[in-house]
C-alpha positions, 0 to 999 in steps of 0.5 A, spaced: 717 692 379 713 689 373 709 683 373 715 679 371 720 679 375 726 684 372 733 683 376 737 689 373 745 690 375 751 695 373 757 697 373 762 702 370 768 704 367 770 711 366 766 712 360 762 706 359 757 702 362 754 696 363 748 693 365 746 686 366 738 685 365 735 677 367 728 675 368 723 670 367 721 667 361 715 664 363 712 670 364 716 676 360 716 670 353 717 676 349 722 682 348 724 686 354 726 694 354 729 699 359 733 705 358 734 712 362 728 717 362 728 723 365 722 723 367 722 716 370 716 715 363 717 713 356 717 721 354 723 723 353 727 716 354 731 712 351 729 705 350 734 698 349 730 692 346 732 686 348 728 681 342 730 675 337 730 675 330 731 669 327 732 666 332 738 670 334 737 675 341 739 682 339 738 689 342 735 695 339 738 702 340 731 706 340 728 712 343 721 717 344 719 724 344 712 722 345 708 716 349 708 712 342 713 706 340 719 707 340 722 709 334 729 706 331 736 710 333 739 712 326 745 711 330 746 704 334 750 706 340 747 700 346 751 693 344 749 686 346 755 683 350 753 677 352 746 673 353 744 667 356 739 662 359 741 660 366 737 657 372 735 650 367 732 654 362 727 659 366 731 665 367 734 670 361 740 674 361 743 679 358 748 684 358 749 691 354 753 696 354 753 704 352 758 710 353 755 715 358 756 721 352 754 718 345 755 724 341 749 722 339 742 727 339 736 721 340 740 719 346 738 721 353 746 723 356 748 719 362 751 722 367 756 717 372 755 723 378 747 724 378 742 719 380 739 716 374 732 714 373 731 708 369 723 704 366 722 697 363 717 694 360 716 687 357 711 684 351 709 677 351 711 676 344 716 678 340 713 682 336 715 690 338 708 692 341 705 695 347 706 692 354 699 694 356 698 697 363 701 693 367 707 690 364 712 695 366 715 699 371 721 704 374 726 704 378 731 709 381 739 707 381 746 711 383 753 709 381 759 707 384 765 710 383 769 707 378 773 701 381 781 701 381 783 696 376 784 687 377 792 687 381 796 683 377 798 676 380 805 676 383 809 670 386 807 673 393 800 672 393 796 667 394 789 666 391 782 663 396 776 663 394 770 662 399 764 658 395 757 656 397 757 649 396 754 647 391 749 642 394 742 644 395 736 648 392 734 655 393 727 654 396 721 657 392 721 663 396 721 670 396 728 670 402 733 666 403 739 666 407 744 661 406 751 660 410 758 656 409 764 656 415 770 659 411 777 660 414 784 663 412 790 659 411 794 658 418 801 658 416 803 665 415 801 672 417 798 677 410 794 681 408 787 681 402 787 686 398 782 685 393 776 681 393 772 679 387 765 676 386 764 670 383 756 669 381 754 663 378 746 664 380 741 669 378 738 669 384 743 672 389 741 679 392 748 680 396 754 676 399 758 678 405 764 675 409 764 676 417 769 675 421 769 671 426 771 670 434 772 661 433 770 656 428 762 655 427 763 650 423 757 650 419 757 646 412 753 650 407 748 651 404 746 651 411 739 656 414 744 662 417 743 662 425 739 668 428 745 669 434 750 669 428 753 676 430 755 675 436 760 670 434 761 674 428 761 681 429 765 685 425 764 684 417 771 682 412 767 684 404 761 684 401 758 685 395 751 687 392 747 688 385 751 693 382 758 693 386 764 690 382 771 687 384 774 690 390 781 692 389 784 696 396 789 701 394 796 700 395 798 703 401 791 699 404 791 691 406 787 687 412 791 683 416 788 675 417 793 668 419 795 667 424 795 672 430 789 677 427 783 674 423 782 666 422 775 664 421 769 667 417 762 666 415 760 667 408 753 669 408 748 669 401 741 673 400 738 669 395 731 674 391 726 669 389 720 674 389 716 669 382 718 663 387 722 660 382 723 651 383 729 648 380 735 653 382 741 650 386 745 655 391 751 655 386 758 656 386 758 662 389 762 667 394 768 670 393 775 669 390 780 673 395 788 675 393 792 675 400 800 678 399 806 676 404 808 684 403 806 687 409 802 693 406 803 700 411 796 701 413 792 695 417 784 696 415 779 694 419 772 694 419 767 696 425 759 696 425 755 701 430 748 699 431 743 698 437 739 693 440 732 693 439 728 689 443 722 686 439 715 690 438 720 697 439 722 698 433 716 701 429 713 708 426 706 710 428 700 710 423 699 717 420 706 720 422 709 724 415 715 724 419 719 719 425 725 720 428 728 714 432 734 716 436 740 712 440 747 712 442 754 708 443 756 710 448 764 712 450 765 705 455 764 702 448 768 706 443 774 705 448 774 699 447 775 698 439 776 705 437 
């Protein structure tokens, strides 16, 4: 991680993919690059320079064999989708895209099965020129598979959606965790068949929806409670940096109404590692499709863990390696597998 804080996400498509890049520009004033390197350094890697020319944000399809400036793609290949200042006016954000095969012999090929390494760096200026020594950073990703495609809305579907009241601020600190009371409608037994994120807050690292065992009756953006799962033990969807929409396949659905599955806990990870002031929770959560045509397959979710008291987890000083072993045993299993 650089000195700027650099948020990045993805997502693909069977050719493309897209990457969605924000960051603070109180800090990173200038232009911001990234790009695939094989090595995890700038010899060898491509670079996509996000900069404003005449006032006009753009990105720049750039690479280099050596550690010198990038120089300029003959062929621009990285395409700006969307930019946008968000957060009251502290938080840049942007979304390029590129073909994993390009064709293209200045550019670094991605490959969708493989672990990809990716660098970054900003200038405090708009002016392309060196970062410095500390202006910069690495990081590691992997894709997922392509995700099946949106469902078209038919007459036996209804739409929920599971929002983070918009009514509080996130706090200037590095970890935040908010929750909300959600519930399913009561009127008829169906099935969910495709979850959608909806983002609208450039600090959230993750969201998940539990299902619970009654209502709690939390109003968010609340602290979430510390004895949360045992009300809540078993997970609905979540979503992270870098994961899409969840679409099931057709065969595929998870009950909820009356009967099965009525109340949930939506529960958001907001990141704030620069401790940023001023950002509301937003509007964020979840937006569910449910269908009354009962699908084959009823799909559950069950979470295997164990229980650690504290001061017991913890990997002794000077050990290359620790392995901490446990086990569910059987009169657990046969009650919910």
């Amino acid at each position: 991680r650089p000195e700027a804080d650099i948020n990045l996400w993805w997502r693909r498509t069977e050719e493309r993919v897209e990457f969605g890049i924000a960051w603070d520009n109180s800090i990173a004033q200038g232009w911001v690059g990234f790009g695939p390197s094989s090595g995890a350094a700038m010899k060898g890697a491509d670079e996509w320079i996000l900069r404003q020319v005449e006032g006009t944000w753009i990105v720049e399809d750039r690479h280099s064999r050596e550690f010198r400036q990038p120089t300029m793609d003959r062929m621009q290949d990285v395409r700006l989708d969307e930019f946008s200042v968000v957060g009251g006016g502290s938080i840049n954000r942007a979304i390029v895209s590129r073909n994993f095969k390009t064709c293209d012999s200045e550019d670094t090929e991605i490959n969708p099965d493989l672990p990809l390494q990716l660098i970054v760096a900003f200038g405090r200026t708009q002016e392309f020129t060196y970062h410095g020594p500390t202006n910069r950073g690495n990081q590691e990703i992997s894709f997922f598979v392509a995700p099946l495609p949106l469902i078209t809305a038919s007459p036996s579907h209804t739409i929920i959606e599971f929002l983070m009241p918009d009514g509080g601020e996130v706090p200037p600190q590095d970890t935040t965790y908010f929750c909300h009371s959600v519930s399913f409608p009561s009127d008829l037994p169906r099935q969910a068949i495709q979850m959608e994120p909806i983002l609208d807050n450039p600090l959230v690292h993750h969201m998940l929806v539990y299902i619970c065992l009654a209502p709690l009756g939390i109003q968010g953006p609340s602290k979430c409670p510390d004895d949360r799962f045992l009300f809540c033990p078993s997970a609905f969807t979540a979503w992270a940096r870098g994961v899409g929409s969840t679409t099931l396949p057709e065969n595929l659905g998870i009950s909820v109404g009356p009967g099965t599955r009525l109340y949930g806990l939506l529960e958001i990870h907001y990141d704030n590692p620069r401790l940023l002031s001023g950002i509301t929770s937003g509007n964020v959560g979840f937006k569910v499709t449910l269908t009354e045509e009962r699908r084959d397959i009823d799909l559950g979710a069950v979470a295997v863990s164990a229980y650690l008291a504290p001061d017991t987890f913890y990997v002794p000083p000077g050990e290359e390696q620790y392995l901490l072993q446990s086990e569910c045993p059987s009169s657990c299993t046969q009650q919910h597998i």
